[in-house]
C-alpha positions as CSV (number, residue, x, y, z in Angstrom):
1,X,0.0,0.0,0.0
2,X,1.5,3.7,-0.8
3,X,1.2,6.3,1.9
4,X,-0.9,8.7,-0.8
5,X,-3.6,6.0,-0.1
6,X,-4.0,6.3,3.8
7,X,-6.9,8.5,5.1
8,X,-5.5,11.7,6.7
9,X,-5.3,11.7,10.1
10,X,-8.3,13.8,11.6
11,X,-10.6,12.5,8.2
12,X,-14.0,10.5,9.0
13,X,-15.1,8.4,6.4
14,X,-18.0,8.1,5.4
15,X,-20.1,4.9,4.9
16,X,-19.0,4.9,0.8
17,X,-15.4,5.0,2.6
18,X,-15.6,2.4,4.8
19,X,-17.1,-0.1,2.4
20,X,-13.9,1.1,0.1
21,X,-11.9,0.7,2.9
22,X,-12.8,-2.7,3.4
23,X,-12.7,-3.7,-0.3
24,X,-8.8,-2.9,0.6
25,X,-8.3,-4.9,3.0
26,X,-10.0,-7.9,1.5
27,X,-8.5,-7.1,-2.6
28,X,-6.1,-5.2,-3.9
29,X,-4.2,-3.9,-7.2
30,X,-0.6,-4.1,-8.8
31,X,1.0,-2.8,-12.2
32,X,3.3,-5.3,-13.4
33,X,5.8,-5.3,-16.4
34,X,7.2,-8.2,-17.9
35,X,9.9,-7.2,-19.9
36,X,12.0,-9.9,-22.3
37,X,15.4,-9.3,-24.0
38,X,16.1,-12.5,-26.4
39,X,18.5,-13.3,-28.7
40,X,15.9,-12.2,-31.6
41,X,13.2,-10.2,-30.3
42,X,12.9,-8.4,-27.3
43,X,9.5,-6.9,-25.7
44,X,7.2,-5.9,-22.9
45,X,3.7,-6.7,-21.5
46,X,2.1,-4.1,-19.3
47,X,-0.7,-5.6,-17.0
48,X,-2.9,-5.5,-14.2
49,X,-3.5,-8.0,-11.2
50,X,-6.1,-8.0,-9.1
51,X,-5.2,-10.1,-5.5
52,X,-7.8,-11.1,-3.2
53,X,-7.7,-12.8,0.1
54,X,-8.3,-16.4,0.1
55,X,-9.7,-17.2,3.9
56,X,-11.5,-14.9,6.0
57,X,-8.8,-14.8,8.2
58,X,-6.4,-11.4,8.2
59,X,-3.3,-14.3,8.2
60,X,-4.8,-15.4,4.4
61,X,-2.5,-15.2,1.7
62,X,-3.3,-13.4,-1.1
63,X,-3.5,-14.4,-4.6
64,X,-4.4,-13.1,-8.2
65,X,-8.1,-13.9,-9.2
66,X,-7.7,-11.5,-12.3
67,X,-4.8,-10.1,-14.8
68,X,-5.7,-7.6,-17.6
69,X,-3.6,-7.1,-20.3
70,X,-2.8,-3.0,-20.3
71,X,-0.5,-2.7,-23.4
72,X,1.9,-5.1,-25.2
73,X,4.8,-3.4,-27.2
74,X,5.5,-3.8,-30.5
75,X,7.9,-6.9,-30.7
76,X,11.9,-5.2,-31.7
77,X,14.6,-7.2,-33.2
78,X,17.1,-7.3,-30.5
79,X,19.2,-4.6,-31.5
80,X,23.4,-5.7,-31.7
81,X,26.7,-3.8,-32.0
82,X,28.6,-6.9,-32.8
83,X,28.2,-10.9,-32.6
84,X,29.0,-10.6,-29.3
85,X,27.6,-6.8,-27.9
86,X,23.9,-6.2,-27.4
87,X,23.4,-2.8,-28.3
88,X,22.0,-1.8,-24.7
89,X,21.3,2.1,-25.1
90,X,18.8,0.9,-27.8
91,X,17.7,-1.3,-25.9
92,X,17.1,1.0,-22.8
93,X,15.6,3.7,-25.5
94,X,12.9,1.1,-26.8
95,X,11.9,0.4,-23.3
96,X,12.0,4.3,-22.4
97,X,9.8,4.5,-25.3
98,X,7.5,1.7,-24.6
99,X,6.5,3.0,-21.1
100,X,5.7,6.5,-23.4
101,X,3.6,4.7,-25.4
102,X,1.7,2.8,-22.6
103,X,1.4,6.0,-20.6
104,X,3.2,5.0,-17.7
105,X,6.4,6.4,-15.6
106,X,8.3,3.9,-13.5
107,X,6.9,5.0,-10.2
108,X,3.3,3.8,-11.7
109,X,4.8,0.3,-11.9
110,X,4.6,-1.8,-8.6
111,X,6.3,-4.9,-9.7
112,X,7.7,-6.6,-13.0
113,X,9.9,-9.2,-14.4
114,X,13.0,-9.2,-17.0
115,X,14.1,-11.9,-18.1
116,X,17.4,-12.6,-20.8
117,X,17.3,-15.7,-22.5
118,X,19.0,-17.5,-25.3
119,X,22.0,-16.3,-27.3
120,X,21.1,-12.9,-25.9
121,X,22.4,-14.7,-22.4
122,X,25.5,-15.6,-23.4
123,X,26.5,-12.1,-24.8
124,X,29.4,-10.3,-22.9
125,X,27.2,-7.5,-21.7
126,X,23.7,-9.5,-20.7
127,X,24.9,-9.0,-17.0
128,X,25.1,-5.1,-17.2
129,X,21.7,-5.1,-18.5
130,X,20.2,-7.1,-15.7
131,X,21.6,-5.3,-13.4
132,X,20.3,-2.0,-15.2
133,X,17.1,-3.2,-13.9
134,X,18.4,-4.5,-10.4
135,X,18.3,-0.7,-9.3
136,X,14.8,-1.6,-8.5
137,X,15.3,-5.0,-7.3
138,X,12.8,-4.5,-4.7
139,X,9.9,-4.3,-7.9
140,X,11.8,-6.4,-10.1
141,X,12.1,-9.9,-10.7
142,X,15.7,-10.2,-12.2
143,X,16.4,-13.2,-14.2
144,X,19.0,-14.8,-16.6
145,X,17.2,-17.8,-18.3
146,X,19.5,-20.4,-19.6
147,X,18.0,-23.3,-22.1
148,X,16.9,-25.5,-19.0
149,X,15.5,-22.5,-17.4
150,X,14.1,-20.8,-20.9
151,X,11.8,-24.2,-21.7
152,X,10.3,-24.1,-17.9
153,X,9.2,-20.6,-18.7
154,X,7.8,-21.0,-22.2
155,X,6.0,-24.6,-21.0
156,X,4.1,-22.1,-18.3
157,X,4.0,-19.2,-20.9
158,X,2.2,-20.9,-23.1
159,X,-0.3,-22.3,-21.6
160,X,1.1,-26.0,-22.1
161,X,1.2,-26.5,-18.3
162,X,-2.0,-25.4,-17.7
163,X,-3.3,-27.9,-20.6
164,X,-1.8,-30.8,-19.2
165,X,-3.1,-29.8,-16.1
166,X,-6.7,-29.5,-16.8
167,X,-6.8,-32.5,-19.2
168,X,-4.5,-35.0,-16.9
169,X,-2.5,-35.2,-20.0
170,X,0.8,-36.0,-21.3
171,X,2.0,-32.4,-23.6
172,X,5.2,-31.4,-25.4
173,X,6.3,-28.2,-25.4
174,X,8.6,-27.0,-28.2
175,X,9.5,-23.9,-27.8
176,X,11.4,-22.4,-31.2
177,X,13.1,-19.5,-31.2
178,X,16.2,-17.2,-33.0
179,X,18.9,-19.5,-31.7
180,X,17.6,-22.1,-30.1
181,X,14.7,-25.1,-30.2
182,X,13.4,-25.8,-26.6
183,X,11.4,-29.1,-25.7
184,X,9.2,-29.7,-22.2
185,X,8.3,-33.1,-21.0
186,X,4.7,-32.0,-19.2
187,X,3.1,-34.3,-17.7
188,X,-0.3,-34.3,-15.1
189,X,0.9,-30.4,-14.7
190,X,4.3,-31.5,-14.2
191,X,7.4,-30.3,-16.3
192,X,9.2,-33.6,-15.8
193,X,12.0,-33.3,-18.2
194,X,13.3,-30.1,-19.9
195,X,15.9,-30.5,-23.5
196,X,17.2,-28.2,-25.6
197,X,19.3,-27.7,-29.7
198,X,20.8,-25.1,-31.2
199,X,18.5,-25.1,-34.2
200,X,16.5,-21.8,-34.7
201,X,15.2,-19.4,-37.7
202,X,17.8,-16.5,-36.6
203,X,20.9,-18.8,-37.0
204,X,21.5,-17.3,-40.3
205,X,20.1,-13.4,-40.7
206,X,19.7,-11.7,-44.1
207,X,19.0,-8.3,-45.8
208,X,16.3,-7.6,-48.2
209,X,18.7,-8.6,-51.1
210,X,19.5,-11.8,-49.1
211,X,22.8,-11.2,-48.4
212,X,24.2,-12.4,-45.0
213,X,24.7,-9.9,-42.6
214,X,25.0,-12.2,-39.7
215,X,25.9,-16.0,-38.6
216,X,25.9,-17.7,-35.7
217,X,28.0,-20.6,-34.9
218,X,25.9,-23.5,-35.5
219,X,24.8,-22.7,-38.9
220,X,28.3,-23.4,-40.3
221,X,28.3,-27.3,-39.5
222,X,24.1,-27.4,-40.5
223,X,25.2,-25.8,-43.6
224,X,28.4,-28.2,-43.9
225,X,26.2,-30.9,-43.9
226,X,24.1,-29.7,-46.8
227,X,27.9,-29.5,-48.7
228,X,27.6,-25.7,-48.6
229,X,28.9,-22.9,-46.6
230,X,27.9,-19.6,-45.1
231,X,29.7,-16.3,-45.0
232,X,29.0,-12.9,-43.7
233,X,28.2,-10.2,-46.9
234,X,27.7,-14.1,-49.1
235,X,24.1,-13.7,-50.9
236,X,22.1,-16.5,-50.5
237,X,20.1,-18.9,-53.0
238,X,16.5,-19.8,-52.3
239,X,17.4,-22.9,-52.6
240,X,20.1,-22.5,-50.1
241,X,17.8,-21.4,-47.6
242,X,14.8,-23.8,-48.4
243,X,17.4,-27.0,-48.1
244,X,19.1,-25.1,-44.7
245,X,15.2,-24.6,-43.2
246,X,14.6,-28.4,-43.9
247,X,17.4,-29.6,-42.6
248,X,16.5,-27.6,-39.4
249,X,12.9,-28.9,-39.0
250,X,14.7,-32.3,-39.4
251,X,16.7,-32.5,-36.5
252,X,13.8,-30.6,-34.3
253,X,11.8,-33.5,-35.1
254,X,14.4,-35.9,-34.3
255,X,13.9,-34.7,-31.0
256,X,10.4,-35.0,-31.2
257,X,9.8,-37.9,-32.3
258,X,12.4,-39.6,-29.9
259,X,16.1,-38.5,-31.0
260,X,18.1,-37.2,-31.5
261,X,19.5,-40.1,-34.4
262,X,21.8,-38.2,-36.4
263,X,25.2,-37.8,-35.2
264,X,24.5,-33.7,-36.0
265,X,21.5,-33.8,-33.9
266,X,23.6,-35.3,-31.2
267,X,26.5,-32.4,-31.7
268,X,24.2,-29.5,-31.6
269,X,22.6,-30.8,-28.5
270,X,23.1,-28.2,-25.5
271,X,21.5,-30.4,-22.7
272,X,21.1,-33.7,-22.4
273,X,18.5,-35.0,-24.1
274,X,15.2,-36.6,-23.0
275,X,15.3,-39.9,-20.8
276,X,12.8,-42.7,-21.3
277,X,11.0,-40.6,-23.7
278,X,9.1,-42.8,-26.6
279,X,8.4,-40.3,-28.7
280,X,5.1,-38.9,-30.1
281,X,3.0,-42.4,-29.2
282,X,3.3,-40.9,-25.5
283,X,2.6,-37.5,-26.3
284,X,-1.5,-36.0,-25.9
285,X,-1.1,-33.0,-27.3
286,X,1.9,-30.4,-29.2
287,X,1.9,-27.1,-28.7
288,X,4.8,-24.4,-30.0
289,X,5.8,-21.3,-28.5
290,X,8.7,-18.8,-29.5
291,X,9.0,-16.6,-32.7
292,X,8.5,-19.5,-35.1
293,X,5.2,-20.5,-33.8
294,X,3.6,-17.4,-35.2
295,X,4.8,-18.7,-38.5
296,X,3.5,-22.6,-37.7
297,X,0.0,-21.6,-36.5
298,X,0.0,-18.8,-39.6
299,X,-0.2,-15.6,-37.5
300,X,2.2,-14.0,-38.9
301,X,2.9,-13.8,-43.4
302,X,6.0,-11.7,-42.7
303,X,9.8,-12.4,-43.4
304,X,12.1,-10.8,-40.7
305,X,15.2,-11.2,-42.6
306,X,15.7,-14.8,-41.4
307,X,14.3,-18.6,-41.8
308,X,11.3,-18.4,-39.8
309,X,8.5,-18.4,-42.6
310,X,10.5,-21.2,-44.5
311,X,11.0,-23.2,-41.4
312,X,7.6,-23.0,-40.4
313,X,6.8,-24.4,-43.8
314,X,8.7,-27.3,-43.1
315,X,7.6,-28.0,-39.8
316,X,4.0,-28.3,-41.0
317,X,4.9,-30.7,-43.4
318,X,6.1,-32.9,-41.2
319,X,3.2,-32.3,-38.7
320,X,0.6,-33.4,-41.2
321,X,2.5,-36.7,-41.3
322,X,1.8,-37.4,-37.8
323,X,-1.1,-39.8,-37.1
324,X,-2.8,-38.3,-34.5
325,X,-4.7,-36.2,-36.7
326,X,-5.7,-34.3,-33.1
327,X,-2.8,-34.0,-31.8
328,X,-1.8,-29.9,-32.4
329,X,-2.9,-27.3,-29.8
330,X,-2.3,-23.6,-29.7
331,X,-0.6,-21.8,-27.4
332,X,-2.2,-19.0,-25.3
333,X,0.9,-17.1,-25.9
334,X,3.4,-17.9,-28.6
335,X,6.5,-15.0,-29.5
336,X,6.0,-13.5,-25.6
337,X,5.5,-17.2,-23.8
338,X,8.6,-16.6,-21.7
339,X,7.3,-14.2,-19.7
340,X,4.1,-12.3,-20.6
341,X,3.8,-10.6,-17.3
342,X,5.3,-10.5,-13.9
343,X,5.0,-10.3,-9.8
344,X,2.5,-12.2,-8.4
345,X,3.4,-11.5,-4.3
346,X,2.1,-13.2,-1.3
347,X,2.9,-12.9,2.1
348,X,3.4,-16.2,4.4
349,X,4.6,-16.9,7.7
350,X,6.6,-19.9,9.5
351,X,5.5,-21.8,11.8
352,X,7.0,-22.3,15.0
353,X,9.0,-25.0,14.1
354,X,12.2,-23.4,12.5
355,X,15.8,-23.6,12.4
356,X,18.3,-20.4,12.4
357,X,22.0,-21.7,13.2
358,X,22.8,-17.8,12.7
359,X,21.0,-15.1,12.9
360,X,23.3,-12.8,10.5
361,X,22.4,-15.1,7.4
362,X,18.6,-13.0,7.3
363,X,17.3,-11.0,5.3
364,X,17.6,-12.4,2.4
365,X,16.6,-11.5,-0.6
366,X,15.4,-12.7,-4.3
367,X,16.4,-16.2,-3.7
368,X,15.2,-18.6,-5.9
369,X,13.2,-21.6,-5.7
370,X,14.6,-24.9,-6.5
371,X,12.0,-27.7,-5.9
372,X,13.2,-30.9,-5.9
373,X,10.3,-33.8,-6.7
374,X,10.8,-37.0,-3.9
375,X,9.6,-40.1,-5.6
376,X,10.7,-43.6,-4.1
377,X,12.4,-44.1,-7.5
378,X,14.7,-41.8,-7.4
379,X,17.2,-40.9,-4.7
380,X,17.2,-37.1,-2.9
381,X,20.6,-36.7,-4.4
382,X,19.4,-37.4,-7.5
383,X,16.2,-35.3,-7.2
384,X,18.0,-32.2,-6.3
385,X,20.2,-32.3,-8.5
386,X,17.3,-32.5,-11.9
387,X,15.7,-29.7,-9.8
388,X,18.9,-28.0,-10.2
389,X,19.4,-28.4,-13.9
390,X,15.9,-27.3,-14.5
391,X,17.4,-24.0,-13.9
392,X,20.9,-24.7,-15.8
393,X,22.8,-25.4,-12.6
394,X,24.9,-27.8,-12.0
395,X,25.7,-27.3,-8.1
396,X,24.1,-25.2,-5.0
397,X,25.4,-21.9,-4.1
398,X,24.3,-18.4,-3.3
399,X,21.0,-16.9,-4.2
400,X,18.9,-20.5,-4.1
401,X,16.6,-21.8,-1.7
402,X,15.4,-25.4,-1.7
403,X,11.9,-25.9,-1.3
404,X,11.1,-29.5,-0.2
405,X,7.6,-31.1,0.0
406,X,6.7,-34.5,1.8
407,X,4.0,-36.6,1.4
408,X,3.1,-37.2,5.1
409,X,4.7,-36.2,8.2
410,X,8.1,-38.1,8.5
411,X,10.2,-40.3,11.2
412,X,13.4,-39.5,12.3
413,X,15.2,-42.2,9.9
414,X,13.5,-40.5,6.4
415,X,14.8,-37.0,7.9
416,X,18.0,-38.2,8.1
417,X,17.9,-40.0,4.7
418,X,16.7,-36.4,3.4
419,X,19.5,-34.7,5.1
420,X,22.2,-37.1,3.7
421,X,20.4,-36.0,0.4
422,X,21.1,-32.5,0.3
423,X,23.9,-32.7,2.4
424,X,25.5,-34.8,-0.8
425,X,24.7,-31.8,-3.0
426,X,25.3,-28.5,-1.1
427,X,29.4,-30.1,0.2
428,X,30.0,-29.8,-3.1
429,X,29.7,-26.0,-3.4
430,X,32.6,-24.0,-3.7
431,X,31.0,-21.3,-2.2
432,X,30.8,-22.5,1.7
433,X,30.0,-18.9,2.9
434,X,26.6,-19.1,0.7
435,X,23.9,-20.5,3.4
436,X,21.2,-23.2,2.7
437,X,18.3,-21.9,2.6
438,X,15.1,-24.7,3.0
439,X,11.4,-24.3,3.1
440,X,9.2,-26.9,4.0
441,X,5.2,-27.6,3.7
442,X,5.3,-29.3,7.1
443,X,6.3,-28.5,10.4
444,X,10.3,-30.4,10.3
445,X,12.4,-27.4,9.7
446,X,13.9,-27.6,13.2
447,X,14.4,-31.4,12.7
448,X,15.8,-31.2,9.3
449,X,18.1,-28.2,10.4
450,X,19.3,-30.2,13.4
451,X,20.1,-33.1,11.8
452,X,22.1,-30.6,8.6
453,X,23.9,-28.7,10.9
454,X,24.7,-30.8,14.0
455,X,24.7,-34.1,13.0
456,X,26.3,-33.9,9.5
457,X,28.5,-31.4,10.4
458,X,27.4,-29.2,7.3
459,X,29.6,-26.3,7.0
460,X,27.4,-23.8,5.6
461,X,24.9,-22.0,7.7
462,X,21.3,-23.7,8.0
463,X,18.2,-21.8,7.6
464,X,15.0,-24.0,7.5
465,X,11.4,-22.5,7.7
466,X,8.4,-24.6,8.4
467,X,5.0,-23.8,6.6
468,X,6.0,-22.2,3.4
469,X,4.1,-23.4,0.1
470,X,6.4,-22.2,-2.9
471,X,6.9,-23.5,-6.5
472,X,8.5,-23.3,-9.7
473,X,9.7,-19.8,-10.9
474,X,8.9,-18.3,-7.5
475,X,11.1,-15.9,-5.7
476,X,11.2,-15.7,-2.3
477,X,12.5,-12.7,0.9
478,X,13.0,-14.4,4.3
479,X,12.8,-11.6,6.6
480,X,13.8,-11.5,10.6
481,X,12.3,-13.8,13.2
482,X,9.4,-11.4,14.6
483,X,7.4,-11.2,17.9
484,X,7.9,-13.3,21.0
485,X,7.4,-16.7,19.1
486,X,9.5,-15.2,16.3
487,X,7.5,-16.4,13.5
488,X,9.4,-15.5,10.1
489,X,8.1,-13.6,7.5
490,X,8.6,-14.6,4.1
491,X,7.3,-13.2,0.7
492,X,6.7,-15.1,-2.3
493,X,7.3,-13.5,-5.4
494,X,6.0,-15.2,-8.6
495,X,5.7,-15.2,-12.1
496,X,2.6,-14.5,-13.8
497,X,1.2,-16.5,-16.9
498,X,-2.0,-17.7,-18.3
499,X,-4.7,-19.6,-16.4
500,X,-5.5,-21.5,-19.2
501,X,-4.8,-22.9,-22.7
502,X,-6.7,-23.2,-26.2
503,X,-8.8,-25.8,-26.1
């Protein structure tokens, strides 16, 4: 709440104001921004969210009951100085502009999200440009999406989440963008298993006399294969381009469909690829996201100086070869499914059950929730360490907080086994003054953090708090212990996509 909105302090109010008043208490309004900076496109979403209490009790959380688009930008080609420098004053200048446009200053905006994904990560000047934004780190959500990371957001983007949800059903998710192809495993409202290639439609960028004017490096060994080459200021063929776009829709649908086969598939791989996956026959439903998909679902007749139309075209053509006739769903969201808006934020509190082996290691701030699944067929090591490599991480350290949820309300031995778990992981940071952060849905924090701290011997500080629900692409502040039973407040910041899907 701002301090414009409180009632002076010798002003009645009237009946009208009371019922207003009250109407505060029990809902609310934010301003959020979702701003994304990809290797192709960059834009914004402005919108509104509407939060309501859930319980009658003042302790409720809140949560968003209704988001309304404001403004979306126009879509910009990401703007670069070189193959390796994004051009950040334009950048800064479009997004100046943008909140012009939209009529809105930055003081109108309560909370956002901006998010770098792709090739645009791995550019020598993505950090500056997050921490442009980290000036307001209190509104702003302040992410660096790698290709793990970038599929979990366009699965929940999208809608694709949302539809496996609702239909108890098994969805892929492939997400196709500039520089890379993103695939998500979804199943029952799961992501189970995330993937990713370096196949997309801006791998190769041309003028409108189809002369190269940029490359990136994967294009050379797809274009080897075709027994051609590629070379900046080179014009190219349309044949050139039609074989190049069908050799990429290829090797996306070698991953598809079960790969990848091909020993190029295999080398342009940047994660591992899917486990146990059998291909479309275990797949309900497809749905694409990313730049291309405006192309595949035939939004969008325009050429942007790349393959995207052409490679569209070629995916379609292998789509209609698929036998389940039914199978193709659209996306709620398709070019802005990686983040289409931002800041969802509730407030929860611990129970009384917690564990602080200092006191120094809180606040924190904008940590980020890993949230390892426990299933009996899989080990706790193992389960923390996929949750990790959701998010492109191959170890704990600083800025993460695990968020563990059990079944039923444990014995001593399974806290001990899920000690030895995590305990496995977080030894092998190399960042020992980076504390571990854990929330838990039941009351065991204090156990859990006992058995961490003084009976393992872990040598990074322990804080465990008890009663905290959190999930994927949340954010979470643990504040100080508060009040004579030193409960611990902690805010949950979210990200904020669709509620549903096409059906």
């Amino acid at each position: 709440m701002h301090e414009d909105d409180e009632y002076p302090e010798h002003f009645h109010p009237g009946p009208d104001s009371i019922v207003e008043e009250i109407e505060g208490l029990e809902m609310f309004t934010l301003k959020s921004v979702g701003i994304d900076i990809g290797s192709t496109t960059s834009h914004l979403v402005f919108s509104r969210l509407t939060l309501r209490r859930e319980g009658a009790a003042l302790s409720s959380k809140f949560k968003v009951s209704n988001r309304e688009i404001l403004f979306r930008s126009n879509i910009m080609l990401t703007p670069y100085i070189s193959e390796t420098l994004i051009d950040t004053e334009k950048v800064k200048t479009f997004i100046q502009n943008v909140y012009r446009e939209a009529g809105f200053v930055s003081d109108d905006i309560d909370t956002g999200a901006v998010v770098i994904t792709g090739e645009a990560l791995k550019k020598e000047n993505a950090k500056p440009i997050v921490e442009f934004f980290a000036k307001e780190s209190g509104k702003f959500i302040c992410a660096t999406a790698g290709p793990n990371h970038e599929a979990l957001l366009a699965a929940y983007g999208c809608g694709a989440v949302e539809l496996s949800r609702t239909h108890l059903a098994s969805v892929l998710n492939v997400d196709m963008g500039g520089g890379t192809t993103k695939f998500s495993l979804i199943q029952d409202g799961m992501v189970t298993q995330t993937a990713a290639i370096n196949v997309g439609a801006r791998l190769i960028a041309f003028d409108k006399s189809d002369v190269v004017t940029r490359v990136e490096e994967p294009a050379r060994p797809i274009m080897k294969e075709l027994r051609n080459s590629v070379d900046l200021g080179k014009k190219l063929t349309e044949n050139e381009k039609k074989d190049f776009s069908a050799l990429l829709a290829k090797l996306i649908f070698e991953i598809i469909e079960g790969g990848p086969k091909s020993q190029l598939a295999k080398e342009l791989m940047i994660t591992d690829p899917f486990k146990g996956y059998g291909g479309i026959e275990q797949i309900d439903f497809i749905i694409f996201s990313g730049g291309v998909s405006e192309h595949i679902y035939e939004h969008d007749q325009n050429s942007y100086g790349d393959m995207g139309p052409l490679l569209a075209k070629s995916m379609r053509e292998h789509l209609s070869r698929i036998p389940k006739k039914d199978i193709l769903r659209e996306s709620t969201e398709g070019i802005r499914a990686t983040v289409i808006g931002a800041g969802e934020y509730t407030i929860q509190a611990s129970g009384s059950t917690s564990y602080i082996s200092n006191r120094d290691a809180l606040p924190a701030f904008g940590l980020k929730v890993i949230r390892p699944f426990l299933e009996e067929e899989e080990s706790v090591e193992q389960a923390v360490r996929t949750a990790l490599a959701k998010f492109d991480l191959s170890s704990y350290g600083s800025g993460l907080v695990l968020a563990v949820s059990l079944p039923e309300q444990p014995d001593y031995q399974s806290i001990r086994n899920l000690a030895e778990g995590i305990a496995a992981v977080v030894k092998e940071s190399t960042d020992t003054s980076a504390p571990l952060y854990l929330t838990m849905d039941l009351d065991v924090a204090k156990s859990l953090g006992g058995v961490l701290k003084e009976e393992l011997k872990l040598q990074q500080e322990v804080i465990a708090v008890d009663g905290i629900d959190v999930g994927d692409l949340d954010y979470v502040d643990i504040g100080r212990p508060m009040g004579v039973s030193e409960v611990i407040p902690v805010t949950v910041k979210s990200l904020m996509f669709p509620s549903s899907s096409s059906d």
